[in-house]
VMD Tcl script that builds the backbone (N, CA, C; Angstrom):
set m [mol new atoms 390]
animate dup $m
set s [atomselect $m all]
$s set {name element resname resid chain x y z} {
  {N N UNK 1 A 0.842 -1.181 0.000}
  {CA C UNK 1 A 0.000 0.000 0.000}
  {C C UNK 1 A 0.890 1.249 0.000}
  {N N UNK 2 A 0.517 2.366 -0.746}
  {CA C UNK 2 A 1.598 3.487 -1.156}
  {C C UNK 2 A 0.888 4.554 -0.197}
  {N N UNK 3 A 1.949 5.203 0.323}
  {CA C UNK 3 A 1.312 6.484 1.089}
  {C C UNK 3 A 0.365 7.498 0.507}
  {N N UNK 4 A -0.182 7.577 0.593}
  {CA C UNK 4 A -0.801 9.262 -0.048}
  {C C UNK 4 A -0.396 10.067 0.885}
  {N N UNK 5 A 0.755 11.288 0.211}
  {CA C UNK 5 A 1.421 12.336 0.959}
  {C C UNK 5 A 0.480 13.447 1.055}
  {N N UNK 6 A -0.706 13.474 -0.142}
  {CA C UNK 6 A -1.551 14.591 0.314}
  {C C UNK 6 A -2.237 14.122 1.278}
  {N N UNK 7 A -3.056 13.509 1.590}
  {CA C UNK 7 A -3.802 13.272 2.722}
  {C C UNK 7 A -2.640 13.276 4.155}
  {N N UNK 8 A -1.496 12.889 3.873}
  {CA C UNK 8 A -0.814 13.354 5.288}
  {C C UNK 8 A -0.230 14.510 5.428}
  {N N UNK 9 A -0.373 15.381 4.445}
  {CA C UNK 9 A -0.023 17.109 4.175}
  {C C UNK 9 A -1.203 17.620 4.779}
  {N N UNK 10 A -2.217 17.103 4.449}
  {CA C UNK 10 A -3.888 17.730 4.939}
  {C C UNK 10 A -4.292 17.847 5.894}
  {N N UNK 11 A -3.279 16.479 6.745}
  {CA C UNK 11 A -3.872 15.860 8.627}
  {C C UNK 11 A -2.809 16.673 8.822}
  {N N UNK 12 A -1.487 16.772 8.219}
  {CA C UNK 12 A -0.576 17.596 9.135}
  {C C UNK 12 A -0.699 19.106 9.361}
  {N N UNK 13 A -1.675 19.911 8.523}
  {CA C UNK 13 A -1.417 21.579 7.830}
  {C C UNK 13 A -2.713 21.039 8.889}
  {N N UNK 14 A -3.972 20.440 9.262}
  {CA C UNK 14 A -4.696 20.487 10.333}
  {C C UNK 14 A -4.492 20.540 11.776}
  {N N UNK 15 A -3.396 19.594 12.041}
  {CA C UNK 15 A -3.260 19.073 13.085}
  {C C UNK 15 A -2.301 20.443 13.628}
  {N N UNK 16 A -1.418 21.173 12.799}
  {CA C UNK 16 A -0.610 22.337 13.509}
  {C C UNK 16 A -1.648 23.525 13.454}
  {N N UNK 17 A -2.966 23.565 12.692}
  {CA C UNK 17 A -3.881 24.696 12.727}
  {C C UNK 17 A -4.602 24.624 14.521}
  {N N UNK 18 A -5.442 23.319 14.685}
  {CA C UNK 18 A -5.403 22.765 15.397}
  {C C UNK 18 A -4.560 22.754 17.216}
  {N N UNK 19 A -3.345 22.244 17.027}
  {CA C UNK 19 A -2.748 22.158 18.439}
  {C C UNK 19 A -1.412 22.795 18.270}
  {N N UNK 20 A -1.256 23.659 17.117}
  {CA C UNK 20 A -0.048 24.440 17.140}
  {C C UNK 20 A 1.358 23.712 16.606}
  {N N UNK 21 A 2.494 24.448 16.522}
  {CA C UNK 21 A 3.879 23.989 15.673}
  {C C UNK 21 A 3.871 22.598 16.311}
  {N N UNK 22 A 4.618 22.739 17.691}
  {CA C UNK 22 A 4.846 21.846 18.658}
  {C C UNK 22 A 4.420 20.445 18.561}
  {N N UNK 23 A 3.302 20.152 17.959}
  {CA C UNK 23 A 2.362 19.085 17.789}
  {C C UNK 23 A 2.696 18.122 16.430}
  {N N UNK 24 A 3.151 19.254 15.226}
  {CA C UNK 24 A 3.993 17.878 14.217}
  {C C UNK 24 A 5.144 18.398 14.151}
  {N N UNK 25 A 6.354 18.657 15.197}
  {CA C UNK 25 A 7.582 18.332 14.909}
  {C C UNK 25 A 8.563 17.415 14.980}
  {N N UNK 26 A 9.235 16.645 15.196}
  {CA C UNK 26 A 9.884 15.606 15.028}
  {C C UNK 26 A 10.421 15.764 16.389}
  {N N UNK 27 A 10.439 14.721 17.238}
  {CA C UNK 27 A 10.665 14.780 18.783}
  {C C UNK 27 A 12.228 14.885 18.535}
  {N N UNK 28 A 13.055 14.478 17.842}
  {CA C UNK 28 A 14.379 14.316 17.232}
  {C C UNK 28 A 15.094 15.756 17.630}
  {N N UNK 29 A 14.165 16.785 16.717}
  {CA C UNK 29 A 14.698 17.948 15.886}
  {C C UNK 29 A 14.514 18.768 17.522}
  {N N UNK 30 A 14.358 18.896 18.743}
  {CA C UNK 30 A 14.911 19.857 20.020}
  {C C UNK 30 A 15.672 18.959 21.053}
  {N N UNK 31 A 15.914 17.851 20.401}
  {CA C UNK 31 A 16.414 16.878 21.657}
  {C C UNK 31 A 18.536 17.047 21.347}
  {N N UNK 32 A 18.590 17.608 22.954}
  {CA C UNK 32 A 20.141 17.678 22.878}
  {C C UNK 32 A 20.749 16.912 23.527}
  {N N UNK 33 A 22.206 17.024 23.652}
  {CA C UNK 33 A 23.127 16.236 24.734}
  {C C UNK 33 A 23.261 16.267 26.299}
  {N N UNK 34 A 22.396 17.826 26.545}
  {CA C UNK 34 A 21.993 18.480 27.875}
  {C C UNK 34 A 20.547 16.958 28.372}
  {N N UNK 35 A 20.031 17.089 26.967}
  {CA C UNK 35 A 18.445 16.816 27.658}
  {C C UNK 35 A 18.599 15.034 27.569}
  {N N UNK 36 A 19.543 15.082 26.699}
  {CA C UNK 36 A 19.834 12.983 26.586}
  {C C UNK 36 A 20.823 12.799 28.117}
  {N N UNK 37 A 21.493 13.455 28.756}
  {CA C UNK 37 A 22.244 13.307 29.850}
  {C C UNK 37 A 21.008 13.465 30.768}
  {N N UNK 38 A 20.050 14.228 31.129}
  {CA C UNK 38 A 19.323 14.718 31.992}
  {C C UNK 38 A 18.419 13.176 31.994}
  {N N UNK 39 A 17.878 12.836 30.933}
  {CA C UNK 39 A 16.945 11.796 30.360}
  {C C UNK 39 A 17.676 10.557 31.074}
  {N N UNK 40 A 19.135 10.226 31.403}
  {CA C UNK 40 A 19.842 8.647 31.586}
  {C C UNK 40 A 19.584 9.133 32.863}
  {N N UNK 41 A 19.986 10.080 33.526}
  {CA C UNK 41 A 19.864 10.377 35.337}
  {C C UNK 41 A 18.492 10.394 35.942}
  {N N UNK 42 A 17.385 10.511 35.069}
  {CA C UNK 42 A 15.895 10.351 35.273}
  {C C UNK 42 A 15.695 8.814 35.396}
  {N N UNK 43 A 16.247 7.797 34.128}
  {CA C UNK 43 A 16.065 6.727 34.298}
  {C C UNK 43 A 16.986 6.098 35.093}
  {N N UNK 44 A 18.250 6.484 35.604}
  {CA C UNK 44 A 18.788 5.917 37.067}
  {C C UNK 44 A 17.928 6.233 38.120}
  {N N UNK 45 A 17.443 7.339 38.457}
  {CA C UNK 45 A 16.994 7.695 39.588}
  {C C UNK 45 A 15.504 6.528 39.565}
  {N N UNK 46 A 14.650 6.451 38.512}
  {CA C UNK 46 A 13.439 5.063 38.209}
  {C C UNK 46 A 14.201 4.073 39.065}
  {N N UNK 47 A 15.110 3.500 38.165}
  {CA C UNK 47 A 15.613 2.236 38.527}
  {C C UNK 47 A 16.049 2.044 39.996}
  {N N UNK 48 A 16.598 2.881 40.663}
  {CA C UNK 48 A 17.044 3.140 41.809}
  {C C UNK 48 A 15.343 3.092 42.991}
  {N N UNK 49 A 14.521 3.586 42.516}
  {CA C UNK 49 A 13.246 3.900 43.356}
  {C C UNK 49 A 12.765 2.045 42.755}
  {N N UNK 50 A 12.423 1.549 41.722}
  {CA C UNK 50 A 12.212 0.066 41.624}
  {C C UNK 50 A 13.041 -0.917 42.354}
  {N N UNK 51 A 14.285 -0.980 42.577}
  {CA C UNK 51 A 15.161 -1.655 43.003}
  {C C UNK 51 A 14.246 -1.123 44.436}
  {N N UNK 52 A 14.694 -0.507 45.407}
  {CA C UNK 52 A 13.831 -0.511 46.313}
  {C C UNK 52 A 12.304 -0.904 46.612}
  {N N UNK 53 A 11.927 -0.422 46.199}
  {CA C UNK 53 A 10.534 -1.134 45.836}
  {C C UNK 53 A 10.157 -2.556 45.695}
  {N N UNK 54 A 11.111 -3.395 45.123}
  {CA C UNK 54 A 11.452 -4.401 44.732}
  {C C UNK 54 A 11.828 -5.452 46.331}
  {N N UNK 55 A 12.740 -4.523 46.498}
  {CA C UNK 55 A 13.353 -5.432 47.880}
  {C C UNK 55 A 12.268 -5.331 49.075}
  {N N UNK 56 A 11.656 -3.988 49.327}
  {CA C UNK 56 A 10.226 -4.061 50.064}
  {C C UNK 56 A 9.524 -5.129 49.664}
  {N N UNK 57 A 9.285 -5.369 48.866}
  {CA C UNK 57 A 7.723 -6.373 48.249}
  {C C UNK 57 A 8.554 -7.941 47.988}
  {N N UNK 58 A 9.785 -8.062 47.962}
  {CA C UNK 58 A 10.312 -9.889 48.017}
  {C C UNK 58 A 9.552 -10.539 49.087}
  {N N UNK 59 A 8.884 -11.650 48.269}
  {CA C UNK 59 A 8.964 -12.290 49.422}
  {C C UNK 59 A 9.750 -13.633 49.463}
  {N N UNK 60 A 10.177 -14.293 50.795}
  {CA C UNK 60 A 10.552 -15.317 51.029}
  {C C UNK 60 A 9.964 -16.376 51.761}
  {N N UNK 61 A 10.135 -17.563 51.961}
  {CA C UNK 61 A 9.604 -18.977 52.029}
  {C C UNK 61 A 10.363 -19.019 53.628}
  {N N UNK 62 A 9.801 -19.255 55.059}
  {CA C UNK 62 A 10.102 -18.925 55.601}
  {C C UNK 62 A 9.297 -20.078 56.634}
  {N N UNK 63 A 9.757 -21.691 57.089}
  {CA C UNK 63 A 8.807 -22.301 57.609}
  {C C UNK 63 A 7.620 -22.482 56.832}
  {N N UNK 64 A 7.686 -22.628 55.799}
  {CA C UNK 64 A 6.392 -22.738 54.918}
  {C C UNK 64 A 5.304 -21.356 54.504}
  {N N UNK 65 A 6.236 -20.879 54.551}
  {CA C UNK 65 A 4.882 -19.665 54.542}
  {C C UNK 65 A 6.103 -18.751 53.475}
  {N N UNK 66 A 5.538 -17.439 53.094}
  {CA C UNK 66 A 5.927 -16.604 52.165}
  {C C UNK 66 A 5.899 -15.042 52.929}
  {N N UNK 67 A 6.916 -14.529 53.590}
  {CA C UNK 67 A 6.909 -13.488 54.356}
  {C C UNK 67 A 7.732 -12.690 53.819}
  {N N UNK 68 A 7.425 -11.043 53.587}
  {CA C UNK 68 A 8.233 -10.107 53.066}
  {C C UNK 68 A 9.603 -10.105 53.759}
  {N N UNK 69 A 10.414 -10.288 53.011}
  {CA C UNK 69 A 11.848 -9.885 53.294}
  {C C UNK 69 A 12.457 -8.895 54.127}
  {N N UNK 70 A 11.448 -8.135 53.994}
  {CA C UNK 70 A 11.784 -6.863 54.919}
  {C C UNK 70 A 11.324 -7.104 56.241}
  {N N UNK 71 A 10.476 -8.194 56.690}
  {CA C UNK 71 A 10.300 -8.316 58.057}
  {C C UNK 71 A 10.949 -9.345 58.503}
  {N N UNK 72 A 11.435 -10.425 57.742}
  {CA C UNK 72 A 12.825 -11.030 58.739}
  {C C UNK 72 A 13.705 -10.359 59.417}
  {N N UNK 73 A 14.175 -10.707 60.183}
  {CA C UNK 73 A 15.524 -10.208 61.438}
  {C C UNK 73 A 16.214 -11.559 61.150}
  {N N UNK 74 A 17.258 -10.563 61.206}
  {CA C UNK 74 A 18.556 -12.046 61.492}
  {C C UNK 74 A 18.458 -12.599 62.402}
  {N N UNK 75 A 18.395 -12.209 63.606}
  {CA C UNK 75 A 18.216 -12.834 64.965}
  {C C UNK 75 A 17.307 -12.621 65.940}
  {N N UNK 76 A 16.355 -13.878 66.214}
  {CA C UNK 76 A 15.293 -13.624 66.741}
  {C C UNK 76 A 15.205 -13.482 68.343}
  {N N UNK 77 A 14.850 -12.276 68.958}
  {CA C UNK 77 A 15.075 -12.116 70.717}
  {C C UNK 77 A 13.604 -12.450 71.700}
  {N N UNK 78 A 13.155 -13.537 70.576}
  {CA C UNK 78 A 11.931 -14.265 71.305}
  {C C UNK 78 A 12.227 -15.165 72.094}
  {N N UNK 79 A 13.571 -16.036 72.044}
  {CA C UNK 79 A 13.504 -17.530 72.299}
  {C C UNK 79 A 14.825 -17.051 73.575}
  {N N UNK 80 A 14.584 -17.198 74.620}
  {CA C UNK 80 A 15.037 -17.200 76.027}
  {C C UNK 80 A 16.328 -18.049 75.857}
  {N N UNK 81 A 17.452 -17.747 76.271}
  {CA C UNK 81 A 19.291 -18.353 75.924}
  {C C UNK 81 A 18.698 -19.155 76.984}
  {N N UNK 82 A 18.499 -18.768 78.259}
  {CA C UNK 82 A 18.561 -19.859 79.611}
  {C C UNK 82 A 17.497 -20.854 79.409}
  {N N UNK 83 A 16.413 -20.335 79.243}
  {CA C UNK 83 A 15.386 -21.472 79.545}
  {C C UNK 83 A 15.224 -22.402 78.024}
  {N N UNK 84 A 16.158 -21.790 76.632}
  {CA C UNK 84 A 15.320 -21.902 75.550}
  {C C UNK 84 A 13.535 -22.429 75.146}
  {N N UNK 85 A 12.966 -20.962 75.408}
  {CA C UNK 85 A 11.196 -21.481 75.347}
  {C C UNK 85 A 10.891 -19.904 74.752}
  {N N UNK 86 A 10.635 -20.627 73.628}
  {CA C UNK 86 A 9.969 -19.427 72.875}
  {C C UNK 86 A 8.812 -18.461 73.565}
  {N N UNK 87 A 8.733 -17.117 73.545}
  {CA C UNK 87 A 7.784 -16.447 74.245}
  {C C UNK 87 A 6.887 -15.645 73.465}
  {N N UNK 88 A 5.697 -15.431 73.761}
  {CA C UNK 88 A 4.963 -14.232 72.913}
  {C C UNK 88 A 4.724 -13.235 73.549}
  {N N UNK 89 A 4.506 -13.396 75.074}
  {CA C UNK 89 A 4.892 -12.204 75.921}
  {C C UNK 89 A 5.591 -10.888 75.757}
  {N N UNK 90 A 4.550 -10.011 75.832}
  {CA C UNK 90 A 5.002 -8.745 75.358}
  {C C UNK 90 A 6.256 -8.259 77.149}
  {N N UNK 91 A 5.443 -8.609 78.153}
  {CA C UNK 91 A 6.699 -8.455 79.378}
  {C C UNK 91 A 8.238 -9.019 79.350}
  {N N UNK 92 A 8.354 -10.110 78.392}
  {CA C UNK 92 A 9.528 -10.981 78.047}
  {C C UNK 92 A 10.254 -9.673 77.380}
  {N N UNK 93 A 9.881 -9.243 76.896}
  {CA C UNK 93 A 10.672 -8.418 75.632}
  {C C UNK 93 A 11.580 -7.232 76.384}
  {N N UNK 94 A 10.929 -6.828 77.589}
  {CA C UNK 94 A 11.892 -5.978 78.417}
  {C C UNK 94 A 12.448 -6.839 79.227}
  {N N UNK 95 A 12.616 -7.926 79.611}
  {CA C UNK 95 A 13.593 -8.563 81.001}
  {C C UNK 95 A 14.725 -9.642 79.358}
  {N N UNK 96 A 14.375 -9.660 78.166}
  {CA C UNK 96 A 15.134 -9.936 77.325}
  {C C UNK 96 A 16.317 -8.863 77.260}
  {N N UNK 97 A 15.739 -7.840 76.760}
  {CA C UNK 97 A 16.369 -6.157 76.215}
  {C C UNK 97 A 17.074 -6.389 77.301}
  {N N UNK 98 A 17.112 -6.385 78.716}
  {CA C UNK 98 A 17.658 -5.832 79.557}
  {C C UNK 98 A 18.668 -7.008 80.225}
  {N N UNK 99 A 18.101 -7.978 80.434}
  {CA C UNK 99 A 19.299 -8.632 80.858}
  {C C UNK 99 A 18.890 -10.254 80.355}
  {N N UNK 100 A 18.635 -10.482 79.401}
  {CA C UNK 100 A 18.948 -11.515 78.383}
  {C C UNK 100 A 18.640 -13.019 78.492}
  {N N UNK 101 A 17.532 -12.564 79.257}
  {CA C UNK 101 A 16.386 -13.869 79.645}
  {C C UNK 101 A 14.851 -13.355 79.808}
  {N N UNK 102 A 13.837 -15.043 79.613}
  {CA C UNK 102 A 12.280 -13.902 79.868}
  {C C UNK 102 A 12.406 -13.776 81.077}
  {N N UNK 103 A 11.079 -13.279 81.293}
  {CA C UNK 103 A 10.387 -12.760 82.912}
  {C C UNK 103 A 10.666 -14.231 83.750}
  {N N UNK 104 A 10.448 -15.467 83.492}
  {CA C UNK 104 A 10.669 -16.653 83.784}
  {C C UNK 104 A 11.723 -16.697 84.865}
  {N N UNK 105 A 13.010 -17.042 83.639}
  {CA C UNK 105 A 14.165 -17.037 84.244}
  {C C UNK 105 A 14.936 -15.870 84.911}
  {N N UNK 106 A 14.010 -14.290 84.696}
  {CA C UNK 106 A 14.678 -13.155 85.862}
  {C C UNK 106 A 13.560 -13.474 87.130}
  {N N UNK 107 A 12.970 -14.270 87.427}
  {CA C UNK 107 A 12.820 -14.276 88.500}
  {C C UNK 107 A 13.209 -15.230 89.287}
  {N N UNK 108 A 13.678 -16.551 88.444}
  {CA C UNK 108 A 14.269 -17.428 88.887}
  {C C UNK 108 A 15.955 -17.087 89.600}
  {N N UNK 109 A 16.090 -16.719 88.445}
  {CA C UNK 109 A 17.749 -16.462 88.288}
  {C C UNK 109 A 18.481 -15.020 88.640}
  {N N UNK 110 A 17.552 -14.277 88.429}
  {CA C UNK 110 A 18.152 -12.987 88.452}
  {C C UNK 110 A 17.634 -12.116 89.905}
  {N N UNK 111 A 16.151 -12.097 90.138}
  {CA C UNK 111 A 15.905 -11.084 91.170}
  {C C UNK 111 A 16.758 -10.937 92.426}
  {N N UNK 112 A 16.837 -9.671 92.433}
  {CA C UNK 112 A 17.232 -9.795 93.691}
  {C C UNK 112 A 18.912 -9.887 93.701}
  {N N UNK 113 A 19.701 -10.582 92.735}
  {CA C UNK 113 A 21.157 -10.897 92.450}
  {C C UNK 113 A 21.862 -10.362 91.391}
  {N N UNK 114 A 20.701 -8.900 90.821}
  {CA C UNK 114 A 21.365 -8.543 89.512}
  {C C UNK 114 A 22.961 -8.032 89.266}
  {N N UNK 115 A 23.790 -7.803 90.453}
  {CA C UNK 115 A 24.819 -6.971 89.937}
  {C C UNK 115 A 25.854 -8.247 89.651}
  {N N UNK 116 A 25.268 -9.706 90.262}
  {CA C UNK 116 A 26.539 -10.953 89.947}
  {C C UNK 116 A 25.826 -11.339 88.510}
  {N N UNK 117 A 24.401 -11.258 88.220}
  {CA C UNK 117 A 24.079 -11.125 86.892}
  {C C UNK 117 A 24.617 -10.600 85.557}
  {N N UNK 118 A 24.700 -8.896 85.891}
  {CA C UNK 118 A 25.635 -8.318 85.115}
  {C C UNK 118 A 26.717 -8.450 85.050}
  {N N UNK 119 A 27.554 -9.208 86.011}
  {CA C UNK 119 A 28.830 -9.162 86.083}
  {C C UNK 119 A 29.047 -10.635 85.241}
  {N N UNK 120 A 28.348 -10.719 84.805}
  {CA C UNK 120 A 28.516 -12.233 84.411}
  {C C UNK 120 A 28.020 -13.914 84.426}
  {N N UNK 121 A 27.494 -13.772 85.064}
  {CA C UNK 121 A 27.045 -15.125 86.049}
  {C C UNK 121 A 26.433 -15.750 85.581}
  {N N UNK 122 A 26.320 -16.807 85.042}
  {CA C UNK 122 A 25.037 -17.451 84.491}
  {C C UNK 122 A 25.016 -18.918 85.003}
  {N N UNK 123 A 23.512 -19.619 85.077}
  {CA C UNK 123 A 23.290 -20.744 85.927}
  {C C UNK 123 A 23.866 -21.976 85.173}
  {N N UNK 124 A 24.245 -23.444 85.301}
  {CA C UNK 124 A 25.396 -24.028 84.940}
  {C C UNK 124 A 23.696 -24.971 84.274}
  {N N UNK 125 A 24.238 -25.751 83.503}
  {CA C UNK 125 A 23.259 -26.212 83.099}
  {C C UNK 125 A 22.351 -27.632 83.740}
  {N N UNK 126 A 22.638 -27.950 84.767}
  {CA C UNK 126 A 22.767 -28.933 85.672}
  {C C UNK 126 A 21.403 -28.272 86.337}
  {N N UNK 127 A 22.000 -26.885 87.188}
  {CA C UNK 127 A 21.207 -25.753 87.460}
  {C C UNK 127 A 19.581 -25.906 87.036}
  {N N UNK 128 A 19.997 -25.624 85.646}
  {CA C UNK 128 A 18.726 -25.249 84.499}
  {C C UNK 128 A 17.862 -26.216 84.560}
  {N N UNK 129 A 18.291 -27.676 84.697}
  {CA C UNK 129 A 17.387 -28.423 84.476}
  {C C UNK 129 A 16.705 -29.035 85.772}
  {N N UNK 130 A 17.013 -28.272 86.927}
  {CA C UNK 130 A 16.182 -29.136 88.525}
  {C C UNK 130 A 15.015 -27.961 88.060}
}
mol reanalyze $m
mol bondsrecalc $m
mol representation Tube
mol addrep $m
Protein backbone atom coordinates (compact mmCIF):
# COMPACT_ATOMS: atom_id res chain seq x y z
CA UNK A 1 0.00 0.00 0.00
CA UNK A 2 1.60 3.49 -1.16
CA UNK A 3 1.31 6.48 1.09
CA UNK A 4 -0.80 9.26 -0.05
CA UNK A 5 1.42 12.34 0.96
CA UNK A 6 -1.55 14.59 0.31
CA UNK A 7 -3.80 13.27 2.72
CA UNK A 8 -0.81 13.35 5.29
CA UNK A 9 -0.02 17.11 4.18
CA UNK A 10 -3.89 17.73 4.94
CA UNK A 11 -3.87 15.86 8.63
CA UNK A 12 -0.58 17.60 9.14
CA UNK A 13 -1.42 21.58 7.83
CA UNK A 14 -4.70 20.49 10.33
CA UNK A 15 -3.26 19.07 13.08
CA UNK A 16 -0.61 22.34 13.51
CA UNK A 17 -3.88 24.70 12.73
CA UNK A 18 -5.40 22.76 15.40
CA UNK A 19 -2.75 22.16 18.44
CA UNK A 20 -0.05 24.44 17.14
CA UNK A 21 3.88 23.99 15.67
CA UNK A 22 4.85 21.85 18.66
CA UNK A 23 2.36 19.08 17.79
CA UNK A 24 3.99 17.88 14.22
CA UNK A 25 7.58 18.33 14.91
CA UNK A 26 9.88 15.61 15.03
CA UNK A 27 10.66 14.78 18.78
CA UNK A 28 14.38 14.32 17.23
CA UNK A 29 14.70 17.95 15.89
CA UNK A 30 14.91 19.86 20.02
CA UNK A 31 16.41 16.88 21.66
CA UNK A 32 20.14 17.68 22.88
CA UNK A 33 23.13 16.24 24.73
CA UNK A 34 21.99 18.48 27.88
CA UNK A 35 18.45 16.82 27.66
CA UNK A 36 19.83 12.98 26.59
CA UNK A 37 22.24 13.31 29.85
CA UNK A 38 19.32 14.72 31.99
CA UNK A 39 16.95 11.80 30.36
CA UNK A 40 19.84 8.65 31.59
CA UNK A 41 19.86 10.38 35.34
CA UNK A 42 15.89 10.35 35.27
CA UNK A 43 16.06 6.73 34.30
CA UNK A 44 18.79 5.92 37.07
CA UNK A 45 16.99 7.69 39.59
CA UNK A 46 13.44 5.06 38.21
CA UNK A 47 15.61 2.24 38.53
CA UNK A 48 17.04 3.14 41.81
CA UNK A 49 13.25 3.90 43.36
CA UNK A 50 12.21 0.07 41.62
CA UNK A 51 15.16 -1.65 43.00
CA UNK A 52 13.83 -0.51 46.31
CA UNK A 53 10.53 -1.13 45.84
CA UNK A 54 11.45 -4.40 44.73
CA UNK A 55 13.35 -5.43 47.88
CA UNK A 56 10.23 -4.06 50.06
CA UNK A 57 7.72 -6.37 48.25
CA UNK A 58 10.31 -9.89 48.02
CA UNK A 59 8.96 -12.29 49.42
CA UNK A 60 10.55 -15.32 51.03
CA UNK A 61 9.60 -18.98 52.03
CA UNK A 62 10.10 -18.93 55.60
CA UNK A 63 8.81 -22.30 57.61
CA UNK A 64 6.39 -22.74 54.92
CA UNK A 65 4.88 -19.66 54.54
CA UNK A 66 5.93 -16.60 52.16
CA UNK A 67 6.91 -13.49 54.36
CA UNK A 68 8.23 -10.11 53.07
CA UNK A 69 11.85 -9.89 53.29
CA UNK A 70 11.78 -6.86 54.92
CA UNK A 71 10.30 -8.32 58.06
CA UNK A 72 12.83 -11.03 58.74
CA UNK A 73 15.52 -10.21 61.44
CA UNK A 74 18.56 -12.05 61.49
CA UNK A 75 18.22 -12.83 64.96
CA UNK A 76 15.29 -13.62 66.74
CA UNK A 77 15.07 -12.12 70.72
CA UNK A 78 11.93 -14.26 71.31
CA UNK A 79 13.50 -17.53 72.30
CA UNK A 80 15.04 -17.20 76.03
CA UNK A 81 19.29 -18.35 75.92
CA UNK A 82 18.56 -19.86 79.61
CA UNK A 83 15.39 -21.47 79.55
CA UNK A 84 15.32 -21.90 75.55
CA UNK A 85 11.20 -21.48 75.35
CA UNK A 86 9.97 -19.43 72.88
CA UNK A 87 7.78 -16.45 74.25
CA UNK A 88 4.96 -14.23 72.91
CA UNK A 89 4.89 -12.20 75.92
CA UNK A 90 5.00 -8.74 75.36
CA UNK A 91 6.70 -8.45 79.38
CA UNK A 92 9.53 -10.98 78.05
CA UNK A 93 10.67 -8.42 75.63
CA UNK A 94 11.89 -5.98 78.42
CA UNK A 95 13.59 -8.56 81.00
CA UNK A 96 15.13 -9.94 77.33
CA UNK A 97 16.37 -6.16 76.21
CA UNK A 98 17.66 -5.83 79.56
CA UNK A 99 19.30 -8.63 80.86
CA UNK A 100 18.95 -11.51 78.38
CA UNK A 101 16.39 -13.87 79.64
CA UNK A 102 12.28 -13.90 79.87
CA UNK A 103 10.39 -12.76 82.91
CA UNK A 104 10.67 -16.65 83.78
CA UNK A 105 14.17 -17.04 84.24
CA UNK A 106 14.68 -13.15 85.86
CA UNK A 107 12.82 -14.28 88.50
CA UNK A 108 14.27 -17.43 88.89
CA UNK A 109 17.75 -16.46 88.29
CA UNK A 110 18.15 -12.99 88.45
CA UNK A 111 15.90 -11.08 91.17
CA UNK A 112 17.23 -9.79 93.69
CA UNK A 113 21.16 -10.90 92.45
CA UNK A 114 21.37 -8.54 89.51
CA UNK A 115 24.82 -6.97 89.94
CA UNK A 116 26.54 -10.95 89.95
CA UNK A 117 24.08 -11.12 86.89
CA UNK A 118 25.64 -8.32 85.12
CA UNK A 119 28.83 -9.16 86.08
CA UNK A 120 28.52 -12.23 84.41
CA UNK A 121 27.05 -15.12 86.05
CA UNK A 122 25.04 -17.45 84.49
CA UNK A 123 23.29 -20.74 85.93
CA UNK A 124 25.40 -24.03 84.94
CA UNK A 125 23.26 -26.21 83.10
CA UNK A 126 22.77 -28.93 85.67
CA UNK A 127 21.21 -25.75 87.46
CA UNK A 128 18.73 -25.25 84.50
CA UNK A 129 17.39 -28.42 84.48
CA UNK A 130 16.18 -29.14 88.52
Amino acid sequence: MEKDWDYIARLEKAIKAKYGEDAILNPKSNWTEEKEQEYIEQLKEIAKKETIRKEQTDKVEKDGFFIAKNLITKKSKRICPICDIYSFKANDDLYVNKYGCCFKCYIQWIEGREERWLEGWRPSNESKKK
